[in-house]
C-alpha positions as YAML, in Angstrom:
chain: A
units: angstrom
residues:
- id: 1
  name: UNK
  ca: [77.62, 126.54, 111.64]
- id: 2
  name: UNK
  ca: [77.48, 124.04, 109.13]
- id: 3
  name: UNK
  ca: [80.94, 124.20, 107.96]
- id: 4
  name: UNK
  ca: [81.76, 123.15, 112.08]
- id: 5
  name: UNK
  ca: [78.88, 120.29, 112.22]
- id: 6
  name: UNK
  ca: [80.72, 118.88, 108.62]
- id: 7
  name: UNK
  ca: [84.13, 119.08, 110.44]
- id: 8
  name: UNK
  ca: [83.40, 115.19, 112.05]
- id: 9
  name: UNK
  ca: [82.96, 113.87, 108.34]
- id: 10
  name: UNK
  ca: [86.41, 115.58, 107.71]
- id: 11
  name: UNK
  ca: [89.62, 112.89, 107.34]
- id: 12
  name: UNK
  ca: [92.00, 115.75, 108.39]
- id: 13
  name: UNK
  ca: [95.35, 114.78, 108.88]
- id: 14
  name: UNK
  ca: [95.38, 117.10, 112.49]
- id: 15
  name: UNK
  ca: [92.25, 114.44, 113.69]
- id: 16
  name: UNK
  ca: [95.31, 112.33, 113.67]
- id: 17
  name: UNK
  ca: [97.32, 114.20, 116.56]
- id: 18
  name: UNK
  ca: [94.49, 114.35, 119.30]
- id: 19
  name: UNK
  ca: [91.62, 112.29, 120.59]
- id: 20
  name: UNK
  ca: [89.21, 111.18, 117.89]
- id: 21
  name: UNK
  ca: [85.26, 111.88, 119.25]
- id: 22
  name: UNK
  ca: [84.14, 108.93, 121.09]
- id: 23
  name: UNK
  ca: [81.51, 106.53, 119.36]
- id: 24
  name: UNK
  ca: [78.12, 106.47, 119.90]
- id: 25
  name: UNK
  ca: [77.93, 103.24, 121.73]
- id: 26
  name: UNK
  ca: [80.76, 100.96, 123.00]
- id: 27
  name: UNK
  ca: [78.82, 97.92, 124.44]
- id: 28
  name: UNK
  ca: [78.35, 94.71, 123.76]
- id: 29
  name: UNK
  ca: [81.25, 92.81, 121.84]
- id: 30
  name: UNK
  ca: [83.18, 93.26, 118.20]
- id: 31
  name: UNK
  ca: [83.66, 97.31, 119.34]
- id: 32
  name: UNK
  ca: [86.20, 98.45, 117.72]
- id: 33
  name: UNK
  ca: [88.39, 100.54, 120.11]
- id: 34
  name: UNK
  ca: [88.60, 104.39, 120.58]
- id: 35
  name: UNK
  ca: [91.30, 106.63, 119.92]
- id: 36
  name: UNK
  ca: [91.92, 108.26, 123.60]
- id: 37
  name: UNK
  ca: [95.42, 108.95, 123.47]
- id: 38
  name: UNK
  ca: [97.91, 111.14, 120.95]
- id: 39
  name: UNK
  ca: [100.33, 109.98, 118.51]
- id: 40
  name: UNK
  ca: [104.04, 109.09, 120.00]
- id: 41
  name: UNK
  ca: [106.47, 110.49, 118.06]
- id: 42
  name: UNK
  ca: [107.83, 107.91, 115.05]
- id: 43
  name: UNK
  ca: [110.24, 110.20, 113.17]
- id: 44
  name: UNK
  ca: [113.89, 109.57, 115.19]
- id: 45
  name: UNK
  ca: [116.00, 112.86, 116.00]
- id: 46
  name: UNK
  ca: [115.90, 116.49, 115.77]
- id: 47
  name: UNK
  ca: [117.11, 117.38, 112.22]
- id: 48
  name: UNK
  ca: [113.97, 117.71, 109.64]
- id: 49
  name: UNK
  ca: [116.12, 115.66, 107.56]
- id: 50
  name: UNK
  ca: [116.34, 112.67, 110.25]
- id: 51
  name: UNK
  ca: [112.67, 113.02, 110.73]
- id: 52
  name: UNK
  ca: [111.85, 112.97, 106.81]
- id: 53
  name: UNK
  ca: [114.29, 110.07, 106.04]
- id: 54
  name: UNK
  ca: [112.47, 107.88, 109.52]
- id: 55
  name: UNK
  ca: [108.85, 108.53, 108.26]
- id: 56
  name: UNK
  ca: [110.04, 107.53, 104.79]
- id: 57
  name: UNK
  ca: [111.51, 104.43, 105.69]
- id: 58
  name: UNK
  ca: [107.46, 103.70, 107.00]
- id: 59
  name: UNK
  ca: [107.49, 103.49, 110.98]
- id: 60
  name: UNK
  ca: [105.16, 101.33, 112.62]
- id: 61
  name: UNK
  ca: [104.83, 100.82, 116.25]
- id: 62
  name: UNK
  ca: [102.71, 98.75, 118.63]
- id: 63
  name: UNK
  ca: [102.63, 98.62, 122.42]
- id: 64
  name: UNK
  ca: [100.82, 97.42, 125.15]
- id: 65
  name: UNK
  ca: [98.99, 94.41, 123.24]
- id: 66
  name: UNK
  ca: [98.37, 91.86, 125.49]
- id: 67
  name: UNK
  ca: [99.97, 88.94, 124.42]
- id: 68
  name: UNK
  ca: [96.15, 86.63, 123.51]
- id: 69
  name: UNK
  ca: [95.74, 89.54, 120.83]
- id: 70
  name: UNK
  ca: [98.58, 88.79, 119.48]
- id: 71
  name: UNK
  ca: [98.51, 85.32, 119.35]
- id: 72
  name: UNK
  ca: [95.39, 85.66, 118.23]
- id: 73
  name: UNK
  ca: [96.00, 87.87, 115.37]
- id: 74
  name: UNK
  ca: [98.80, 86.19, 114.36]
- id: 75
  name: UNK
  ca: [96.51, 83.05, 113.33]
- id: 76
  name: UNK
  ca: [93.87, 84.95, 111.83]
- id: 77
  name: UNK
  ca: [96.35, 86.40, 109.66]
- id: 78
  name: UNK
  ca: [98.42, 82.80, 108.95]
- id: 79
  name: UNK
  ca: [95.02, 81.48, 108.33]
- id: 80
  name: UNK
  ca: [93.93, 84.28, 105.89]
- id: 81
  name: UNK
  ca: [97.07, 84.35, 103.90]
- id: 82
  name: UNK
  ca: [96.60, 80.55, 103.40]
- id: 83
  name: UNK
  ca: [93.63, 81.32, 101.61]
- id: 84
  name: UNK
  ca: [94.79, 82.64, 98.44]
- id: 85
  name: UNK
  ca: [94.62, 79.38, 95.85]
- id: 86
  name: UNK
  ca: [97.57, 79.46, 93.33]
- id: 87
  name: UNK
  ca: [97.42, 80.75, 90.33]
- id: 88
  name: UNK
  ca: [96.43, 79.28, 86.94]
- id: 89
  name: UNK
  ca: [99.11, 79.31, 84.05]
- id: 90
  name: UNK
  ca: [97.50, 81.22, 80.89]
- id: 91
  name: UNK
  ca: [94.72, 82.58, 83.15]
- id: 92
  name: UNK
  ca: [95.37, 86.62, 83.97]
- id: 93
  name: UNK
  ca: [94.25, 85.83, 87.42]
- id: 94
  name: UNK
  ca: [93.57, 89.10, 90.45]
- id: 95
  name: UNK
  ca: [94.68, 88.84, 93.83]
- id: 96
  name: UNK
  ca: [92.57, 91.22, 95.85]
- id: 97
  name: UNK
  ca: [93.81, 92.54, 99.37]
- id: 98
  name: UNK
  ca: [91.30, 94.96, 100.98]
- id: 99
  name: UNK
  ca: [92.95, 96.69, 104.00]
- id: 100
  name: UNK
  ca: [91.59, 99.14, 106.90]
- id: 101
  name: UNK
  ca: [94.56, 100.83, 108.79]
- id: 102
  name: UNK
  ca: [92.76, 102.54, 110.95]
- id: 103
  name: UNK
  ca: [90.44, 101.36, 114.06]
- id: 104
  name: UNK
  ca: [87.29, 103.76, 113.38]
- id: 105
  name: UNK
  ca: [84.54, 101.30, 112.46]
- id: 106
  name: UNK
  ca: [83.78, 102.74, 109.46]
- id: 107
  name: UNK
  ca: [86.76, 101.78, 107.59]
- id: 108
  name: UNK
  ca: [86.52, 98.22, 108.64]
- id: 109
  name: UNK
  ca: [82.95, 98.07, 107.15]
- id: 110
  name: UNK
  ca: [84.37, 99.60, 104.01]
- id: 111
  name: UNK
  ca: [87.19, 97.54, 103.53]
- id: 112
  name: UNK
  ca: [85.17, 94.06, 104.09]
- id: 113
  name: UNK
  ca: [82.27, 95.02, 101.55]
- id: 114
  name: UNK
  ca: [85.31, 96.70, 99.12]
- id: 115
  name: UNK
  ca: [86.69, 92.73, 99.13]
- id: 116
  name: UNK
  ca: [83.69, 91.40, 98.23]
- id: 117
  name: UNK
  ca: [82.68, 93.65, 95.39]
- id: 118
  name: UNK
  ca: [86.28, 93.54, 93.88]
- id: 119
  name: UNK
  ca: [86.76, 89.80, 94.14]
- id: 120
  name: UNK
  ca: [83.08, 89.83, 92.14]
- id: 121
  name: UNK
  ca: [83.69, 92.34, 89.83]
- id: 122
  name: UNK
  ca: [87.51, 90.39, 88.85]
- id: 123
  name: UNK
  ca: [86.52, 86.86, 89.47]
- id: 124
  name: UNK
  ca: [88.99, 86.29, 92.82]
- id: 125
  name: UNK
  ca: [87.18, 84.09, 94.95]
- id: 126
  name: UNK
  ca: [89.64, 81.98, 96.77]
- id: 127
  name: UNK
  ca: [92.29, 84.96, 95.55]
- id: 128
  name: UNK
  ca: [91.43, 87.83, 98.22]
- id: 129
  name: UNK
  ca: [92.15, 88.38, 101.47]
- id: 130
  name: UNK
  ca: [90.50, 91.31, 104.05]
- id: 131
  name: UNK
  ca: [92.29, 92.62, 106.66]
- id: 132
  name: UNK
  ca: [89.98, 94.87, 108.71]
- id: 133
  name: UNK
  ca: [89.41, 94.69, 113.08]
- id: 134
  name: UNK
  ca: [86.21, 94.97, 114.12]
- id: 135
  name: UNK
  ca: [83.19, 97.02, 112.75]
- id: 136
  name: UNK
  ca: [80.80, 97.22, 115.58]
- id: 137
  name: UNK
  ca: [79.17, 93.35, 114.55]
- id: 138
  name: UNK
  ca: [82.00, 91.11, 114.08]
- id: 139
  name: UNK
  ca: [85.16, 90.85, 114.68]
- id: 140
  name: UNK
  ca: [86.47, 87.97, 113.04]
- id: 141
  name: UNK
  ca: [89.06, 88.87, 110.39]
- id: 142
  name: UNK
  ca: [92.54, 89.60, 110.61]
- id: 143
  name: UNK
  ca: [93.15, 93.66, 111.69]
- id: 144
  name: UNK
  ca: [94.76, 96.03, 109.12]
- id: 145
  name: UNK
  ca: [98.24, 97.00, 109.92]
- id: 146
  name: UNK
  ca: [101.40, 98.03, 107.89]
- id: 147
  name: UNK
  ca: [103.20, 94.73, 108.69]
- id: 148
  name: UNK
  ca: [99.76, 92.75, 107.85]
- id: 149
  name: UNK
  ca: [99.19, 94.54, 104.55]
- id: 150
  name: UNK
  ca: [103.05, 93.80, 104.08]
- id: 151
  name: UNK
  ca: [102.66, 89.91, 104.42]
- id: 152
  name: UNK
  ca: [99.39, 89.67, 102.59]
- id: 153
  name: UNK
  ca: [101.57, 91.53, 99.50]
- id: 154
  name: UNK
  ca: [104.24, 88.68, 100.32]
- id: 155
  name: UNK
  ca: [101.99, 86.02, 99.60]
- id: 156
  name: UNK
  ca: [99.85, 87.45, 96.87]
- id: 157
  name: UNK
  ca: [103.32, 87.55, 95.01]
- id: 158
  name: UNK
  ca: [104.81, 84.14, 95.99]
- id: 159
  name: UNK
  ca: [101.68, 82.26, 94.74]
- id: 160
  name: UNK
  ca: [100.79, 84.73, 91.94]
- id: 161
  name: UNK
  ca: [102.98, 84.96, 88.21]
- id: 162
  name: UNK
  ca: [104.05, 88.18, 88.76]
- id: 163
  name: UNK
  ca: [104.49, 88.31, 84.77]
- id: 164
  name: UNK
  ca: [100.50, 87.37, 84.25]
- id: 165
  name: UNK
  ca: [98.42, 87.98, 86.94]
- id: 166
  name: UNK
  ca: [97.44, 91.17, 88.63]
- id: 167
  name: UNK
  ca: [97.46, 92.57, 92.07]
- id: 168
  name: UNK
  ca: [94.24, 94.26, 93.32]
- id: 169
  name: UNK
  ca: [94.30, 96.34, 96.53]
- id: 170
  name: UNK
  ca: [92.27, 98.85, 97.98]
- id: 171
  name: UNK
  ca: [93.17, 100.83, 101.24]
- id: 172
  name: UNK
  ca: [90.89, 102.86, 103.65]
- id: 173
  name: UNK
  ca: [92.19, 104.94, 106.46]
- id: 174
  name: UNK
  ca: [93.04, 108.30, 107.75]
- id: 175
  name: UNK
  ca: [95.93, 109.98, 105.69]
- id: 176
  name: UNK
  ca: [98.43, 112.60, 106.33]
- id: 177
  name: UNK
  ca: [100.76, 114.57, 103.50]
- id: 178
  name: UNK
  ca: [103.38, 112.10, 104.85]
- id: 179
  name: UNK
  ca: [101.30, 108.70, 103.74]
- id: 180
  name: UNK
  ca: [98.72, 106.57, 104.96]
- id: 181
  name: UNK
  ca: [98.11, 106.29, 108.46]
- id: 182
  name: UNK
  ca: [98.01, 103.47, 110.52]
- id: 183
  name: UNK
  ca: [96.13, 103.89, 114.04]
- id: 184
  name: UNK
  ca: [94.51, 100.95, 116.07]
- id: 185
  name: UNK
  ca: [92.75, 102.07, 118.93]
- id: 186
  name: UNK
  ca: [96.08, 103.30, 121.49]
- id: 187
  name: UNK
  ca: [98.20, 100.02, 120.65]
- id: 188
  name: UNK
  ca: [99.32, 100.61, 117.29]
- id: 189
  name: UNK
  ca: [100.72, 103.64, 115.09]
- id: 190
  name: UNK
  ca: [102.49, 104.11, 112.15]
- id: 191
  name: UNK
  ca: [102.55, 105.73, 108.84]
- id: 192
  name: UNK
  ca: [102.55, 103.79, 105.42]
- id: 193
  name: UNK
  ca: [105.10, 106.54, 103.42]
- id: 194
  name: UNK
  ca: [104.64, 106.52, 99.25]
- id: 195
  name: UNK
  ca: [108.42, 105.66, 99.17]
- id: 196
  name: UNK
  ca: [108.11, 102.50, 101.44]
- id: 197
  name: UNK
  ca: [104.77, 101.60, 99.49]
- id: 198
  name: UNK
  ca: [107.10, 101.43, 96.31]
- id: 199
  name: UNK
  ca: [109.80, 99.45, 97.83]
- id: 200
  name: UNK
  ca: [107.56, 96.92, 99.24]
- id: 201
  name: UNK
  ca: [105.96, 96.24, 95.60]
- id: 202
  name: UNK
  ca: [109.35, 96.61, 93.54]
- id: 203
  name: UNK
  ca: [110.70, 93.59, 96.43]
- id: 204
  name: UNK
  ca: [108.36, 92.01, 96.01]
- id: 205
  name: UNK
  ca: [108.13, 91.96, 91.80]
- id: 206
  name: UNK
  ca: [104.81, 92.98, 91.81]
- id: 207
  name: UNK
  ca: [104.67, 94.51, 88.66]
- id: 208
  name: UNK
  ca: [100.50, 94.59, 87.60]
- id: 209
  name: UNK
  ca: [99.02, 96.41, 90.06]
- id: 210
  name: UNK
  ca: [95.31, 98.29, 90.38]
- id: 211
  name: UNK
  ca: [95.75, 100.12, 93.77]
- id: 212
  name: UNK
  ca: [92.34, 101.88, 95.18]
- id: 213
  name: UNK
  ca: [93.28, 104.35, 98.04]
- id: 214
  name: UNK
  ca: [90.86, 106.13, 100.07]
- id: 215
  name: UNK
  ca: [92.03, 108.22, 102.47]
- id: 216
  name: UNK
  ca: [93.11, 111.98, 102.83]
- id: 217
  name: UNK
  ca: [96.03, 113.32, 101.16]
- id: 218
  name: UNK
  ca: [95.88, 110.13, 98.77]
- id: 219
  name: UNK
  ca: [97.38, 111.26, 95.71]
- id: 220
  name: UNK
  ca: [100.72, 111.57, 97.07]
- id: 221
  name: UNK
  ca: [100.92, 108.18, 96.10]
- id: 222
  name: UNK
  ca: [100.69, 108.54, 92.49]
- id: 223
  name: UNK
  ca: [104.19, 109.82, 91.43]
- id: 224
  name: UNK
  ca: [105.99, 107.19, 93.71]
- id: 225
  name: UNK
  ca: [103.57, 104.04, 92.46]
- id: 226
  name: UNK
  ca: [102.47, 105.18, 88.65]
- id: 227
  name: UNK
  ca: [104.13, 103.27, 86.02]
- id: 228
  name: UNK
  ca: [103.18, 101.91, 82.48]
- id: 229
  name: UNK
  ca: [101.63, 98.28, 83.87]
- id: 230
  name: UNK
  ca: [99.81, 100.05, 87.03]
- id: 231
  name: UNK
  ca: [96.09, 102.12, 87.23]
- id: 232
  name: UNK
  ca: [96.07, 104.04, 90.50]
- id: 233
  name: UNK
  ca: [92.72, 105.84, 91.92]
- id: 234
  name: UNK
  ca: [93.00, 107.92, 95.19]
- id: 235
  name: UNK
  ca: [90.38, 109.85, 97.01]
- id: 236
  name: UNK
  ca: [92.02, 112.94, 97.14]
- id: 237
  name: UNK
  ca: [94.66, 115.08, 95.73]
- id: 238
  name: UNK
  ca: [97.88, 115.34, 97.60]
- id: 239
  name: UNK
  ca: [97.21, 119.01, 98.91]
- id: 240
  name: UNK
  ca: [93.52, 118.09, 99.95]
- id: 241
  name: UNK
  ca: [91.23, 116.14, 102.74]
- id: 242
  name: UNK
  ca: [88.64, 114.11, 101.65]
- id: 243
  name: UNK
  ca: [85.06, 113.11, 103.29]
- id: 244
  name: UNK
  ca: [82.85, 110.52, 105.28]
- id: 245
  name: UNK
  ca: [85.23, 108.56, 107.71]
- id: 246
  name: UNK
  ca: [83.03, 109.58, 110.53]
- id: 247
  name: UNK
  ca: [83.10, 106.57, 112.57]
- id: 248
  name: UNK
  ca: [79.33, 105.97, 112.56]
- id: 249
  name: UNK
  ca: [79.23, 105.81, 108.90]
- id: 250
  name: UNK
  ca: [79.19, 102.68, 106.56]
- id: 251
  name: UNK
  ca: [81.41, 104.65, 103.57]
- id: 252
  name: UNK
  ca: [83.29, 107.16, 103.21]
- id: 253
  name: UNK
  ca: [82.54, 109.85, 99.86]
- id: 254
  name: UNK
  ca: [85.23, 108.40, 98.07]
- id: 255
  name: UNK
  ca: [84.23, 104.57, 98.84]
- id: 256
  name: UNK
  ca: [80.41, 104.88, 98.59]
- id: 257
  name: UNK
  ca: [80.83, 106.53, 95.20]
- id: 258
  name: UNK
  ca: [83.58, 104.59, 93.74]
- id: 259
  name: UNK
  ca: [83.02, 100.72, 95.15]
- id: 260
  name: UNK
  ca: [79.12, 100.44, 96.81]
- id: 261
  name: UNK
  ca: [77.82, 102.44, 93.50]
- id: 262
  name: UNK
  ca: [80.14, 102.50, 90.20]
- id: 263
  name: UNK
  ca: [82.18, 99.43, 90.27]
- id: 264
  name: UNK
  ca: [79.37, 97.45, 90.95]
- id: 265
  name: UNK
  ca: [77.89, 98.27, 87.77]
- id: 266
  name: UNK
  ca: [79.25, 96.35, 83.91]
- id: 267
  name: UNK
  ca: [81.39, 99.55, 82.89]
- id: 268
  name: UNK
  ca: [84.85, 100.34, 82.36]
- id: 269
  name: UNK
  ca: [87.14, 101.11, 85.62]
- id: 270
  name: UNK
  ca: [87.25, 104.98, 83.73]
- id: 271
  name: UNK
  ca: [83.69, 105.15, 83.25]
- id: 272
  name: UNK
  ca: [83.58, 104.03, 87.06]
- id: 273
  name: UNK
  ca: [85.71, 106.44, 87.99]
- id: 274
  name: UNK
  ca: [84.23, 109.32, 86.31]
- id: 275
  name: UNK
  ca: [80.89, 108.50, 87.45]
- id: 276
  name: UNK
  ca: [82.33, 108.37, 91.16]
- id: 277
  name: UNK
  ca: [84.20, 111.59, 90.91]
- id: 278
  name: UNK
  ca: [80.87, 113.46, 89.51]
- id: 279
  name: UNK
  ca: [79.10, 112.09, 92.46]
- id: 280
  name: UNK
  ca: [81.78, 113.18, 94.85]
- id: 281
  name: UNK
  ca: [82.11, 116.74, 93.56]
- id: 282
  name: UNK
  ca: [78.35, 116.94, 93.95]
- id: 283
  name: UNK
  ca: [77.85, 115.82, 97.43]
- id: 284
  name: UNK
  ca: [81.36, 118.48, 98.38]
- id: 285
  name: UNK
  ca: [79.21, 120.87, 96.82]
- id: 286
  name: UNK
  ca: [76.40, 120.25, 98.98]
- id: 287
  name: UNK
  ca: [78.21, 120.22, 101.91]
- id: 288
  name: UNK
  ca: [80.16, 123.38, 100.75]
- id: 289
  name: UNK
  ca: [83.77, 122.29, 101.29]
- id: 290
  name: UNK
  ca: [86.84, 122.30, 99.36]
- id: 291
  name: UNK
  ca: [86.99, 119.71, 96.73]
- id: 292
  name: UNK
  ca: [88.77, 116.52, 97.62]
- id: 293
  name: UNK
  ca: [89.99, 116.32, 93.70]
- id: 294
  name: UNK
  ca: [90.26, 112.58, 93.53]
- id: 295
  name: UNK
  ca: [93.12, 111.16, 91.27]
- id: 296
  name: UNK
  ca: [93.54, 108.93, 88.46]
- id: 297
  name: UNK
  ca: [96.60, 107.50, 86.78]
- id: 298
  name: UNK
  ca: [96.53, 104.93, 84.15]
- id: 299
  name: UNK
  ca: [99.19, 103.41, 82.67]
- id: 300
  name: UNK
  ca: [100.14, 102.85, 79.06]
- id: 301
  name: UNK
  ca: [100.04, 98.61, 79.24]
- id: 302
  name: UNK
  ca: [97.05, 98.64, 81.67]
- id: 303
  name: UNK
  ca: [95.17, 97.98, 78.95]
- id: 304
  name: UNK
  ca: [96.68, 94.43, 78.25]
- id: 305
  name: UNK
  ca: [96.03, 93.11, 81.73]
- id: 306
  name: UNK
  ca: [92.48, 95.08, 82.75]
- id: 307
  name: UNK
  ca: [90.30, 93.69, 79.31]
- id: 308
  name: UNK
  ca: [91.27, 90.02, 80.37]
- id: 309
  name: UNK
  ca: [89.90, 91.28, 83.73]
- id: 310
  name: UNK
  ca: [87.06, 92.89, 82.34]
- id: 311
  name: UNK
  ca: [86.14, 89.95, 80.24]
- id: 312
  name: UNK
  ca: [85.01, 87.98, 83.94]
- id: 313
  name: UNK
  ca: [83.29, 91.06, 85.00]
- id: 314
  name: UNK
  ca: [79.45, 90.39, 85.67]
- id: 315
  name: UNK
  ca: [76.83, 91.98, 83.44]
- id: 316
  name: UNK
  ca: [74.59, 92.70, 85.93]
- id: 317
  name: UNK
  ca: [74.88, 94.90, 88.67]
- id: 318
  name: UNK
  ca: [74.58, 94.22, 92.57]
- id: 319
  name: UNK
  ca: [72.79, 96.78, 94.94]
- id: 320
  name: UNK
  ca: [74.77, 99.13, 97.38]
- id: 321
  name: UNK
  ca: [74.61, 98.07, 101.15]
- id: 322
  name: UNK
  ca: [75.05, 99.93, 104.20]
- id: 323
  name: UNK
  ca: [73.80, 103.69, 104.73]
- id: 324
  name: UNK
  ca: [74.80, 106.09, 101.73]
- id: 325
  name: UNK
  ca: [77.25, 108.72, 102.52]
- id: 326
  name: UNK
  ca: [74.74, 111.11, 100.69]
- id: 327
  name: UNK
  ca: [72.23, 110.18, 103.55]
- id: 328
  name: UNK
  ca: [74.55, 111.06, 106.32]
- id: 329
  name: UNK
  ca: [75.34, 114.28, 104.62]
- id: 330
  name: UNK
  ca: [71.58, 115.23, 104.21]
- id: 331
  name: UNK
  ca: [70.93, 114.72, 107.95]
- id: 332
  name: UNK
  ca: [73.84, 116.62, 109.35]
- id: 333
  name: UNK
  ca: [72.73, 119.58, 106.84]
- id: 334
  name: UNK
  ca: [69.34, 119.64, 108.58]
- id: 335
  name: UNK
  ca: [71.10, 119.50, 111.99]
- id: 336
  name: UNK
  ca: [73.65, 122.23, 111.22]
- id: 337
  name: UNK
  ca: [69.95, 124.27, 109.78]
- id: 338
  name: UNK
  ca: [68.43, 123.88, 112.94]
- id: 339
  name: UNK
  ca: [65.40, 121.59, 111.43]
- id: 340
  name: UNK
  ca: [64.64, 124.47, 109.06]
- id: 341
  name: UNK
  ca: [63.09, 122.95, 105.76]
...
């Protein structure tokens, strides 16, 4: 029984083929919207090799937006990429972009405290931009999308020295073996592939790179992005699922252990990362389900880059906000017990 009550904390990539369970409450305004309908196909043709090559090449596809959203979107975004001050020579400066792809509320809230803690912890004010729809309060940033993220990347590198400075990025969403997955309410679909992920950045010249992904399925991302100048942390290996996008939830696991709690605190990105994972294997434990495994991959000339970052970081740490994963967990235990103590 409890195994089935833990199944809506689950970011399975087969929640992404079917309806996701309705939230709570959808009144009042800055509700994000549900997930009612399936997933069109996005791979072209018949042949597995058609398919593989079209999901690859990182398909995105949006219908039925009426045309105020868009316009509307399209100067939120404008207005957030113009944002991002230039960068100063001889400073190693981080350019923080803190993306939700996916519609379920708790993503958004993720992704908009994620921004703020990272653009503390590497001194980015005036250098980050969030792109996350609505989280049940407000809904007034840009949303997350593939072709959003891809334009925030754009700009980060044409005011950033792609030589010096450093890009910053943490993602949040559902994920499938295939990539990330984008999903916004029944308008917009896609899937963010590892191999399109590369191209973008390689484009681009984006060559120092911390990347922060938290979504199922995440470390599929590591051989395709992991190079000497790049640190890469993902939620999950790339044969598991990992925990706590239920949409009524302020973090997932992976977020709520890595950015509310460690990387608030004056230590290392490792010692951040191993205190997250410890936390992460105990709460699985608790909730007796596979371990999500989360990833780490480092890269030889990191260190070069990440001390100048380090050197801004502040020496005291901030308090976590929102309602703890571990909380959530604890209270669906006692429901799956029956109220037995």
């Amino acid at each position: 029984m409890i195994r089935g009550v833990f199944q809506q904390l689950f970011c399975t990539a087969a929640a992404m083929g079917m309806a996701a369970t309705p939230l709570a409450a959808q009144d009042g305004p800055n509700q994000p919207p549900e997930h009612s309908a399936g997933w069109p196909g996005l791979a072209s043709g018949s042949d597995k090799a058609e398919r593989d090559a079209s999901i690859e090449a990182g398909p995105e596809l949006q219908r039925g937006v009426p045309v105020a959203e868009i316009v509307r979107q399209q100067s939120l975004l404008l207005n957030a990429l113009n944002t991002f001050e230039p960068q100063r020579p001889g400073v190693v400066d981080a350019y923080v972009i803190s993306v939700a792809l996916d519609s379920d509320p708790v993503f958004a809230r993720e992704a908009r405290e994620a921004g703020k803690v990272l653009a503390r912890r590497y001194g980015a004010e005036g250098r980050t931009v969030t792109l996350a729809g609505p989280d049940g309060q407000v809904d007034d940033l840009p949303q997350g999308s593939i072709r959003a993220l891809t334009l925030a990347l754009a700009r980060a590198a044409s005011v950033m020295d792609r030589d010096e400075d450093v890009l910053v990025l943490y993602s949040t969403s559902h994920g499938l073996p295939q990539g990330l997955a984008y999903h916004y309410g029944d308008t917009g679909y896609g899937i963010l592939s590892p191999q399109r992920f590369a191209a973008i950045l390689e484009e681009l010249g984006i060559k120092r790179r911390l990347m922060i992904i938290s979504a199922c399925y995440s470390g599929v991302f590591i051989p395709a992005l992991a190079d000497d100048d790049s640190a890469i942390l993902t939620a999950s290996a790339d044969n598991r699922t990992s925990f706590g996008c239920s949409p009524e939830n302020d973090w997932t696991f992976f977020g709520d252990a890595l950015v509310n709690q460690a990387l608030r605190k004056p230590q290392s990105l490792q010692a951040a990362s191993n205190e997250a994972n410890l936390a992460i294997a105990g709460w699985e434990a608790q909730a007796r389900v596979p371990a999500s495994l989360p990833q780490r991959a480092i890269g030889a000339d990191v260190g070069a880059w990440m001390s100048a970052l380090d050197a801004r970081r502040p020496a005291t740490a901030t308090e976590p906000v929102g309602r703890p994963s571990l909380e959530t967990l604890q209270e669906l235990l006692q429901r799956a017990r029956g109220g037995r103590r």
